[in-house]
C-alpha positions as CSV (number, residue, x, y, z in Angstrom):
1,X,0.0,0.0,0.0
2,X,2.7,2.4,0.9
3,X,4.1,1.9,-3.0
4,X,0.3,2.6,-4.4
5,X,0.3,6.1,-2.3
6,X,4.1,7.1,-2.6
7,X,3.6,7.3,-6.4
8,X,0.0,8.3,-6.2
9,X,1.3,11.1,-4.0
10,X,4.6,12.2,-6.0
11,X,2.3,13.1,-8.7
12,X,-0.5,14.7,-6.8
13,X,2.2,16.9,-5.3
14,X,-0.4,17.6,-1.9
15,X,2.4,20.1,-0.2
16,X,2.1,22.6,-3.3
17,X,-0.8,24.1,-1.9
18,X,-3.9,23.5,0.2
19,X,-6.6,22.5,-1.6
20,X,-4.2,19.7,-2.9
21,X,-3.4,18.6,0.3
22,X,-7.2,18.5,1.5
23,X,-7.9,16.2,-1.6
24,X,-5.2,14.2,-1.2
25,X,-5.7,13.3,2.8
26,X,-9.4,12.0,1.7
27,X,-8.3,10.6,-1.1
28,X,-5.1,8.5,0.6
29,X,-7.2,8.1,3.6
30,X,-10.4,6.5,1.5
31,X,-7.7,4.7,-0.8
32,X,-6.3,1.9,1.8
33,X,-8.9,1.8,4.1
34,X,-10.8,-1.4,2.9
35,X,-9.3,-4.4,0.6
36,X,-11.9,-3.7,-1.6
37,X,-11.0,-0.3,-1.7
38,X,-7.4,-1.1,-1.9
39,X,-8.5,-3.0,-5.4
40,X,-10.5,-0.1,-6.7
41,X,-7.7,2.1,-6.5
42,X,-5.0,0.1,-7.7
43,X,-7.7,0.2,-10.6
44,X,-8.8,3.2,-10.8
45,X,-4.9,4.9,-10.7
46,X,-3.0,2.6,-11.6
47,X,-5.3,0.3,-14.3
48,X,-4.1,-2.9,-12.1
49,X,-7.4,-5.1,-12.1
50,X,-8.5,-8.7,-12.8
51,X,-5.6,-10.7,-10.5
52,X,-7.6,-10.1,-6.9
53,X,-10.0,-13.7,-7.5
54,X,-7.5,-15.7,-6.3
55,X,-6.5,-13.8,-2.8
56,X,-10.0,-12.7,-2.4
57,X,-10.6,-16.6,-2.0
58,X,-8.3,-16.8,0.4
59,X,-9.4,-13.7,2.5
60,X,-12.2,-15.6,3.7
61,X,-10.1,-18.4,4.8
62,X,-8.0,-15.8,6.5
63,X,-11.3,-14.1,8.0
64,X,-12.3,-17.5,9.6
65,X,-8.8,-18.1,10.8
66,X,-8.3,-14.5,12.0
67,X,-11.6,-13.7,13.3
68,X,-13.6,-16.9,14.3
69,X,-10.4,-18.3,15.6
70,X,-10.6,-21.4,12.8
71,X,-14.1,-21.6,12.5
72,X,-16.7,-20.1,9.8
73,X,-17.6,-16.3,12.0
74,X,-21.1,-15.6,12.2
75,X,-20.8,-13.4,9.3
76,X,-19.6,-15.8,6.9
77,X,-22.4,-18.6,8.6
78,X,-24.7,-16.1,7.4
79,X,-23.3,-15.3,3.7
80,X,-25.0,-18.7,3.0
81,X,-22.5,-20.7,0.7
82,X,-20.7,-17.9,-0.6
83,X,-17.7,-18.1,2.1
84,X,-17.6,-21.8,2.0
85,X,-17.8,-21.4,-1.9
86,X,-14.9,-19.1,-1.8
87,X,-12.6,-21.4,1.1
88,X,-13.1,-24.6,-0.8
89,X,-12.2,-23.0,-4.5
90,X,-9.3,-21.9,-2.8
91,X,-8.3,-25.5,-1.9
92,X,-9.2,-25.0,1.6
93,X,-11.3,-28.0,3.2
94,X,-14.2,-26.9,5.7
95,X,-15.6,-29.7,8.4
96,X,-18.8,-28.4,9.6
97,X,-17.5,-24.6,10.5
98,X,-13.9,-25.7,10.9
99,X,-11.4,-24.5,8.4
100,X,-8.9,-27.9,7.8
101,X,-5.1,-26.3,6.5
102,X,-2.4,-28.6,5.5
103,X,1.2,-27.5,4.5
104,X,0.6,-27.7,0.3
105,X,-2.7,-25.2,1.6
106,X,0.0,-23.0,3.0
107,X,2.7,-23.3,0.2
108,X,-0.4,-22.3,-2.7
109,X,-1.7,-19.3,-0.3
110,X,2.2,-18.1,-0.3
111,X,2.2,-18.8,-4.1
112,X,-1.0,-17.1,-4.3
113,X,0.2,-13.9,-2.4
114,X,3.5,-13.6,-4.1
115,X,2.0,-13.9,-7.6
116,X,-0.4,-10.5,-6.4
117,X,2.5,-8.7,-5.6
118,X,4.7,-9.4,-8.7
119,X,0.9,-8.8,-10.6
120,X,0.9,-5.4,-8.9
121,X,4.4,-4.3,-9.3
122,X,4.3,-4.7,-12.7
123,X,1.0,-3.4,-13.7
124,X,2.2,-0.2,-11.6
125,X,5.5,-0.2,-12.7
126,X,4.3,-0.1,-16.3
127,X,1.8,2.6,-15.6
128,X,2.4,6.4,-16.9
129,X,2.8,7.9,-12.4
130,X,5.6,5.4,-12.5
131,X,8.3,7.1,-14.0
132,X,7.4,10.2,-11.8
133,X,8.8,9.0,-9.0
């Protein structure tokens, strides 16, 4: 995220006067402060989109394992199948709310999160802001 505002912010060039600076607090504030969020922008300033399926997957693994200490949370137990739907495409298994990791699961989710950020460095690198900085 710091990468996505550092050139984001070289180019807005906030400290040149305030209205800039006013924008550019919202604006970096709003950018980073959801994952979903996070994608928009990488999207919307950077044209970075379509490689987020695979980690979004995962996030709901990470949710249950974060947040219902292993098991399905409440949220996701009310999302119907779409968390479970998401977990098991992700090669996750589920045993009634439990989430079930092995090593290889561990090994593809590091694959998985490496591949995102090669994805986004060079769909950023390659963008126009790039060379600013």
């Amino acid at each position: 995220m710091d990468r996505l505002l550092d050139l984001a912010e070289e180019h807005m060039d906030p400290g040149s006067n305030q209205i800039r600076e006013l924008v550019w607090v919202k604006a970096s504030t709003n950018a980073v402060s959801t994952w979903k969020l996070i994608q928009e922008t990488y999207k919307n300033w950077f044209d970075v989109k379509g490689i987020w399926a695979e980690i979004d997957r995962l996030l709901e693994a990470r949710n249950a394992i974060a947040h219902g200490l292993g098991s399905l949370t409440r949220t996701q137990q009310k999302k119907g199948d779409s968390a479970r739907a998401k977990i098991t495409a992700a090669g996750i298994a589920i045993v009634g709310t439990q989430i079930q990791l092995t090593e290889q699961d561990l090994e593809r989710a590091r694959n998985v999160c490496r591949n995102l950020i090669e994805a986004v460095d060079k769909g950023v690198s390659s963008h126009p802001l790039a060379a600013v900085v």
